[in-house]
C-alpha positions as CSV (number, residue, x, y, z in Angstrom):
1,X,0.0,0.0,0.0
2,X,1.3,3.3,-0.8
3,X,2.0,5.7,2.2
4,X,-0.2,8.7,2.2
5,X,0.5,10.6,5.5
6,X,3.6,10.7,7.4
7,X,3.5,12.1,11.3
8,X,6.7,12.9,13.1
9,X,6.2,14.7,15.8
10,X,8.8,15.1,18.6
11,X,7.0,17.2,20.7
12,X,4.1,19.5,20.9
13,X,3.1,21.6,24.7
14,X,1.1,23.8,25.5
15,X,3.2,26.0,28.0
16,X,5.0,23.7,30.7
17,X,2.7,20.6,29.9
18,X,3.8,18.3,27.3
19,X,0.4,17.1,25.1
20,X,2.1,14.8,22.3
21,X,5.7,13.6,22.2
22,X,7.9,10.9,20.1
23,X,4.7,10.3,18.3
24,X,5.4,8.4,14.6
25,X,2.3,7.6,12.6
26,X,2.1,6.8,9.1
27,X,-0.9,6.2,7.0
28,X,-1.5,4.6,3.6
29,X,-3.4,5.9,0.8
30,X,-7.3,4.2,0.7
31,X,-6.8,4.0,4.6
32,X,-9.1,4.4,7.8
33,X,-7.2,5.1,10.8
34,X,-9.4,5.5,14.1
35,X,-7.4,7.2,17.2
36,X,-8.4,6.1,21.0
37,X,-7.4,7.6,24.3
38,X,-8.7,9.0,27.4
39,X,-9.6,12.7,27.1
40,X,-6.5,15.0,27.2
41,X,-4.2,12.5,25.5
42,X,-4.0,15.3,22.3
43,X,-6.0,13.1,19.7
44,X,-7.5,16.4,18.9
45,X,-4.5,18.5,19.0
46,X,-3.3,15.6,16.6
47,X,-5.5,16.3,13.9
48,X,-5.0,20.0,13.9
49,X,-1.4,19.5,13.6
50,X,-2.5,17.6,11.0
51,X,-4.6,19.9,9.1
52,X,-1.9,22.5,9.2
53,X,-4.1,24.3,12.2
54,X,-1.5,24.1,14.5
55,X,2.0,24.3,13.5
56,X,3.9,24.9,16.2
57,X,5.2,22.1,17.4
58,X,8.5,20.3,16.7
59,X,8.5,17.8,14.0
60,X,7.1,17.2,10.7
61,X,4.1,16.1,8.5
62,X,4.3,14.9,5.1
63,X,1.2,14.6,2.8
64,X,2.2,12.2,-0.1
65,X,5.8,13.1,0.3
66,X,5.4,17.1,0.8
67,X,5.6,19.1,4.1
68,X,2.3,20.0,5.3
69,X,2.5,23.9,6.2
70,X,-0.5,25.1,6.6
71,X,-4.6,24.4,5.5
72,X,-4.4,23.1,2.3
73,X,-7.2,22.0,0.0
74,X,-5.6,18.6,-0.2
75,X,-7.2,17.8,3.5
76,X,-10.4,18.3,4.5
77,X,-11.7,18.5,8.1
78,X,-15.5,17.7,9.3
79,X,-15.7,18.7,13.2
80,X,-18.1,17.6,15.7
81,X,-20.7,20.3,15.0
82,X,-21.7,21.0,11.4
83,X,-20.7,24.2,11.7
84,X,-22.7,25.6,8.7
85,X,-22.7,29.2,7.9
86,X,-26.9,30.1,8.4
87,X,-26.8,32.6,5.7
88,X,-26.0,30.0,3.4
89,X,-28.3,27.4,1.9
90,X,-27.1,24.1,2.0
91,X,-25.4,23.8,-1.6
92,X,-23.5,27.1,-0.8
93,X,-22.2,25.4,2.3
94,X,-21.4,22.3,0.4
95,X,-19.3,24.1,-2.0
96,X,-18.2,27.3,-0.2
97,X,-14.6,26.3,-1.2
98,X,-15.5,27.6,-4.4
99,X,-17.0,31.2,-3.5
100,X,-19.9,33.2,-5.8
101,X,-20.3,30.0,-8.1
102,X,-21.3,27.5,-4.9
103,X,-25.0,27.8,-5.3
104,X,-24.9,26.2,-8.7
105,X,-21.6,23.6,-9.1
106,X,-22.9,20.2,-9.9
107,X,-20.4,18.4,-7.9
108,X,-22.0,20.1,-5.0
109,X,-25.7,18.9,-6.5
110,X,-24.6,15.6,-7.0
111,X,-23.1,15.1,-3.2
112,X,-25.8,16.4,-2.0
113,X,-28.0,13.7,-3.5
114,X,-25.4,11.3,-2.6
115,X,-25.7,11.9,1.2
116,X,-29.6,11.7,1.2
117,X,-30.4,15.8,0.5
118,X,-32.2,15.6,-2.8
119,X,-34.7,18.6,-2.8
120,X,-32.9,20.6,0.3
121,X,-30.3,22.2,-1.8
122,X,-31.7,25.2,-1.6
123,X,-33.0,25.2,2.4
124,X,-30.9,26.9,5.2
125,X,-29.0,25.6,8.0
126,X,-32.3,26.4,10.1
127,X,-34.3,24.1,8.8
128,X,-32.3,21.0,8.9
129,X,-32.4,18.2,11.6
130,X,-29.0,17.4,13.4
131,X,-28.8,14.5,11.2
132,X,-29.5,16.3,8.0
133,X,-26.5,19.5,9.1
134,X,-24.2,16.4,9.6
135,X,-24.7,15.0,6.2
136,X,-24.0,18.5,4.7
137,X,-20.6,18.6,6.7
138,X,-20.0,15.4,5.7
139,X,-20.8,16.7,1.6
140,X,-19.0,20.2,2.4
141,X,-15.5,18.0,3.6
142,X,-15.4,15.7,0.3
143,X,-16.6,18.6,-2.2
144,X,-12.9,19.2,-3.3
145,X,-12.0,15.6,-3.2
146,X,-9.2,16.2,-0.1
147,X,-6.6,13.1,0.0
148,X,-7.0,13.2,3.4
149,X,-10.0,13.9,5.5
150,X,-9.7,14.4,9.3
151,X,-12.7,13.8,11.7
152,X,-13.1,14.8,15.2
153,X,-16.0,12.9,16.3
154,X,-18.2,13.6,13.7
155,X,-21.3,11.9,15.4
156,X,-21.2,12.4,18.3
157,X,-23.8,14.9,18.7
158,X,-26.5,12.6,16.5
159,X,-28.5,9.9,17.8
160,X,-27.6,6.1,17.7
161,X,-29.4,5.2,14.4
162,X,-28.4,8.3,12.7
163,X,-24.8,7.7,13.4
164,X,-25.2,4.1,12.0
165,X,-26.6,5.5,8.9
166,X,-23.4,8.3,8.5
167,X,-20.7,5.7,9.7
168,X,-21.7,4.0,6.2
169,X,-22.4,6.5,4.1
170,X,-18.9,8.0,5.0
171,X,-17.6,4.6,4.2
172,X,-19.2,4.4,1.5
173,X,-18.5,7.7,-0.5
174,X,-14.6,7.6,1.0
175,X,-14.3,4.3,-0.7
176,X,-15.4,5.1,-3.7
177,X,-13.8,8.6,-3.8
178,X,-10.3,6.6,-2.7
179,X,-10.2,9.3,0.5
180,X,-7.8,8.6,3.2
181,X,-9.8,9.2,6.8
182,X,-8.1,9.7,10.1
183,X,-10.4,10.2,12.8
184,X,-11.2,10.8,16.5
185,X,-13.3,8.8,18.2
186,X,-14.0,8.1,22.1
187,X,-16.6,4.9,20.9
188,X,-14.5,2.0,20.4
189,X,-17.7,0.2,18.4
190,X,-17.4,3.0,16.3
191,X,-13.7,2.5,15.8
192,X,-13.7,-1.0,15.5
193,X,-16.3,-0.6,12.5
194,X,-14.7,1.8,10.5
195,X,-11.2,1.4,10.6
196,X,-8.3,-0.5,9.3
197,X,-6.1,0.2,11.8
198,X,-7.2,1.8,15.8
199,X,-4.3,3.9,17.4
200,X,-4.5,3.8,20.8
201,X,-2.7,6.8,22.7
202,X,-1.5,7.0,26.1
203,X,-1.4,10.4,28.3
204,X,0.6,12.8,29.7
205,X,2.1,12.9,27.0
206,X,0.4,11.5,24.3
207,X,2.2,8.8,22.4
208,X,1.2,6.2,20.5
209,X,0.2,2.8,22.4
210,X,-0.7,0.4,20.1
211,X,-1.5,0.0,16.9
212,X,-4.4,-2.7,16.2
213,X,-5.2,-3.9,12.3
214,X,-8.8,-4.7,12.1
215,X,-8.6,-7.4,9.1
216,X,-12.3,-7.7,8.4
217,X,-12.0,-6.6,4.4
218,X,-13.5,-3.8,3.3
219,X,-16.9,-4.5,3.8
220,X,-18.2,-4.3,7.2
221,X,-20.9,-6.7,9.1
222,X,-22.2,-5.0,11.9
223,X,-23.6,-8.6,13.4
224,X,-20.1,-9.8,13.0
225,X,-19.0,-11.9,15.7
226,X,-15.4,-10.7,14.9
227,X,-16.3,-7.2,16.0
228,X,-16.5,-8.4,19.5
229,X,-13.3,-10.3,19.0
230,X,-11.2,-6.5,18.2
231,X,-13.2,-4.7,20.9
232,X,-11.8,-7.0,23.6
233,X,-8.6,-6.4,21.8
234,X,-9.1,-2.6,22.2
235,X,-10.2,-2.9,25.4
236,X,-7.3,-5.0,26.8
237,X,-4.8,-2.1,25.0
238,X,-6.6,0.6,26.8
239,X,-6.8,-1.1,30.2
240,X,-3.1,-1.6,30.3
241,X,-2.2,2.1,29.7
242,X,-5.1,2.9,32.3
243,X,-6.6,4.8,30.1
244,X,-10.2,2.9,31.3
């Protein structure tokens, strides 16, 4: 497999307290990497390094062989909330990369239809259910067909069947679009699921514990009896770092 991202990162702090040290991650191309940790461990403070959000920090991040350093249209970022601009209908959200000409670019129309909006292209972010502002983020963060998208627990604010429904749509579209995903999670189902790989990080500072391969193909069973296999797995890792 090809390596997409490459994460070296010596140390990152936050005045006298040490979030993220001797931390080496890399990621191939087509992959879904899940990362798990007690709060504070700097999985979020990961993907903003990431992202180019936060660059101070020494080390360095290579996005198919070239230092990320800065935001870059290459990786996309869906946060927790939708974060939709209200003034904006939901195909000017989609494609606000774009600017005066978002209200009308087919690739915008045609995710939108993709993640179950036909017929709210036009509506604001007023009208729409948590579910439906999610699936706009989730259209809005593929629209300029990133390399890499970065999630920071991207459902966490929907309910249970809701987040089943996005956990494979995501999958889905990713797949299809050949997007690398790297995200933050604190459900380890949720992990388990999606993922190819779950990095487990330890605290104080963060570093990476373990790294667990989820060999279930590409295809994913939710009745599996293999899932419950991996979550022990996961379990066991985080136990021994007391991070549960």
């Amino acid at each position: 497999m090809t390596e997409l991202l490459s994460i070296r990162i010596a140390r990152k702090g936050f005045a006298a307290q040490v979030v993220l040290a001797n931390l080496n991650l890399d990621i191939g191309r087509g992959q879904v990497v899940s990362l798990v940790g007690a709060s504070g461990c700097g999985k979020s403070t990961l993907l903003r390094i990431v992202a180019g959000l936060e660059q101070e920090y020494r080390g360095e991040v290579r996005l198919a062989g070239r230092p990320v350093c800065g935001v870059s249209r290459e990786i996309g970022f869906i946060f927790q909330e939708p974060r939709l601009l209200p003034w904006l209908t939901v195909a000017q959200n989609v494609a606000f990369d774009i600017g005066r000409r978002s209200g009308v670019d087919p690739r915008a129309a045609e995710l939108i239809e993709r993640v179950g909006l036909a017929g709210f292209a036009q509506a604001l972010p007023k009208s729409l259910s948590g579910g439906m502002a999610q699936r706009t983020a989730i259209a809005r963060g593929l629209f300029s067909k990133p390399q890499l998208l970065l999630l920071d627990e991207p459902f966490s604010a929907v309910d249970a069947f809701t987040r089943m429904k996005l956990q494979d749509l995501l999958l889905d579209i990713a797949r299809e679009n050949d997007t690398t995903l790297l995200l933050v999670t604190h459900d380890i189902d949720e992990a388990i699921y999606l993922s190819d790989r779950v990095v487990i990080l330890s605290n104080h500072p963060g570093t990476i514990a373990a790294d667990i391969a989820i060999d279930m193909g590409k295809k994913r069973d939710r009745r599996s009896p293999e899932l419950s296999v991996y979550r022990k797995t996961v379990l066991d890792a985080l136990e021994a770092i007391h991070a549960i």
